[in-house]
N, C-alpha and C positions, 0 to 999 in steps of 0.2 A: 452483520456489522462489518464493514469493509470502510475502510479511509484510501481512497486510489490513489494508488504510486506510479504513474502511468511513465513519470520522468525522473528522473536524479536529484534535478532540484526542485525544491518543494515551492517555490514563486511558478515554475514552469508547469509544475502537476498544477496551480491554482488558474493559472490563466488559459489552460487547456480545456480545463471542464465547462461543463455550461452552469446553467445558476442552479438547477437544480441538484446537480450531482454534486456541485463544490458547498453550497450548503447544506445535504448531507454528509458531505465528507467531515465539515467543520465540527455538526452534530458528533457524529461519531469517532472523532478526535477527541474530543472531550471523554466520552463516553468511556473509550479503549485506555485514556489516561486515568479515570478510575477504578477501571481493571486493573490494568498494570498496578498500580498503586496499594491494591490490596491484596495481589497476588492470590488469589483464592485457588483452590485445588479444584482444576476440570473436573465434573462430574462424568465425562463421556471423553472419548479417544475424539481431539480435532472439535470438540465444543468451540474453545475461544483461539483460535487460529490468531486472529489481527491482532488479538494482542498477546501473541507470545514476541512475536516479529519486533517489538516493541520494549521485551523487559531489559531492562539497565541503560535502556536509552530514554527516559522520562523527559532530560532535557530536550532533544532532539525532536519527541514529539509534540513537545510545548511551542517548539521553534514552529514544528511542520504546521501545526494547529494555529499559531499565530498569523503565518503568511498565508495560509487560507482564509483568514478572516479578514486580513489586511488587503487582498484582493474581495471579500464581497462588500466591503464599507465601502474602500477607496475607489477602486474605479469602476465598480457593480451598481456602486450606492445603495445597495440591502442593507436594512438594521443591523446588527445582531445585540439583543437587546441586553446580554449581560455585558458588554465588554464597549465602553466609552470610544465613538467612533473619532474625536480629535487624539484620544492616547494613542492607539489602537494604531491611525496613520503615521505617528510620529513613531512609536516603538516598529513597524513595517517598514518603513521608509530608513531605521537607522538597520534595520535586520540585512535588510536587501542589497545595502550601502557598502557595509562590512561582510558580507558572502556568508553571514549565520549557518545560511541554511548547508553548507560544506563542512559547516564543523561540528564534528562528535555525533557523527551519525551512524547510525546501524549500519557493521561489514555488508550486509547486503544491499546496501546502497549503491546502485550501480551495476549491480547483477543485471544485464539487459533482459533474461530468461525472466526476471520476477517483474518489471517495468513490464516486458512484452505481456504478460499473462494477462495483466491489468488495464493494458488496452485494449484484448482481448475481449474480455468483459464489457468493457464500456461499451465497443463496438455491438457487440449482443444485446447489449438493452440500447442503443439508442446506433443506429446506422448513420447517424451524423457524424460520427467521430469515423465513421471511414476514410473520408476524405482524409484527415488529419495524419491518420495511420495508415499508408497504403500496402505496405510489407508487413503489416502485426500476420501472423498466425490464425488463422479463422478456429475458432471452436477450443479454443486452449483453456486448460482448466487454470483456475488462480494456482498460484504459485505460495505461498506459506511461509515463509521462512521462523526459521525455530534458533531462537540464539542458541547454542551448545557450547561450552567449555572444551569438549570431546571434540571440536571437527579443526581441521588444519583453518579453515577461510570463516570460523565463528561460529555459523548456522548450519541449518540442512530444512531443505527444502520440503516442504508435508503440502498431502493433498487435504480436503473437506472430505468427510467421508460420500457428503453429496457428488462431489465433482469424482470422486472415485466410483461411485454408479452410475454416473453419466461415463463415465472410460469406457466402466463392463459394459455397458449399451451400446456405444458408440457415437455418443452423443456430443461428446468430449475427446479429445485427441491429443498428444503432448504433440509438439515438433518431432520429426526425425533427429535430432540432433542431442533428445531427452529422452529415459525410458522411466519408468517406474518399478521401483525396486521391494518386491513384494520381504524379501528377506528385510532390511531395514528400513520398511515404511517411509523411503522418502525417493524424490525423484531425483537424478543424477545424470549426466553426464553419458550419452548410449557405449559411449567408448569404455566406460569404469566397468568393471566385471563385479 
């Protein structure tokens, strides 16, 4: 369950993707908002990653969730069949208007490291999106971010335990500019000791 953060703002992650991707994004925006919402306790280390990224930002992913849909009604013209496609343009159109998608958004917003991972990705399941991204990072694991109380900048970045066995193979790679921190399970900064 992945919603791509490919960009900062969430009109720009929509108009990035193609239709496929952005309508499961919008899927799984909903999806991750029902998580979040009930907060349930992980069964497993790294189960619901996308939506930790995500707790105490509800609003912000109602926003993201909304200009993904407002891009596949309005200028996609895709149904989406629970959400009223003349409200849906109007509540879009006043979102986009007034810069929504900039306010009260998760401190990892803007983290290029977590945007890069995520193009990363798309780039691997669809080589279309090279063109788009020509400096992303070839092979980079998703990036996670974990809201924390604990951290100076909010979060701390976690791997999937999958993209963590794709590291041990070599299948998966951080940037030189990232290591991965076996002591506190999270990736950081190659300069942090």
């Amino acid at each position: 369950m992945i919603t791509w953060m490919p960009h900062i703002r969430s009109i720009a992650v929509a108009r990035s993707l193609n239709d496929d991707d952005l309508h499961q994004s919008v899927q799984e925006a909903t999806a991750i908002l029902k998580l979040v919402e009930q907060r349930p306790a992980p069964t497993a280390e790294n189960e619901w990653l996308p939506s930790q990224m995500w707790i105490g930002f509800e609003y912000a992913l109602c926003i993201h969730g909304l200009m993904l849909s407002y891009e596949l009604v309005s200028a996609r013209h895709i149904a989406v069949a629970e959400v009223p496609g003349a409200y849906l343009s109007k509540v879009g159109m006043a979102l986009e208007n007034i810069g929504a998608t900039d306010r009260s958004m998760p401190p990892w917003v803007g983290d290029l490291d977590v945007h890069r991972s995520h193009r990363s990705q798309l780039i691997a399941q669809s080589p279309a999106y090279t063109e788009k991204w020509p400096a992303t990072p070839v092979a980079m694991p998703v990036l996670w971010p974990q809201i924390v109380d604990n951290s100076p900048r909010g979060y701390r970045l976690r791997l999937s335990t999958s993209d963590l066995r794709k590291m041990r193979h070599g299948t998966r790679r951080l940037p030189a500019w990232l290591r991965y921190s076996e002591a506190s399970r999270e990736v950081v900064s190659a300069d942090e000791q």
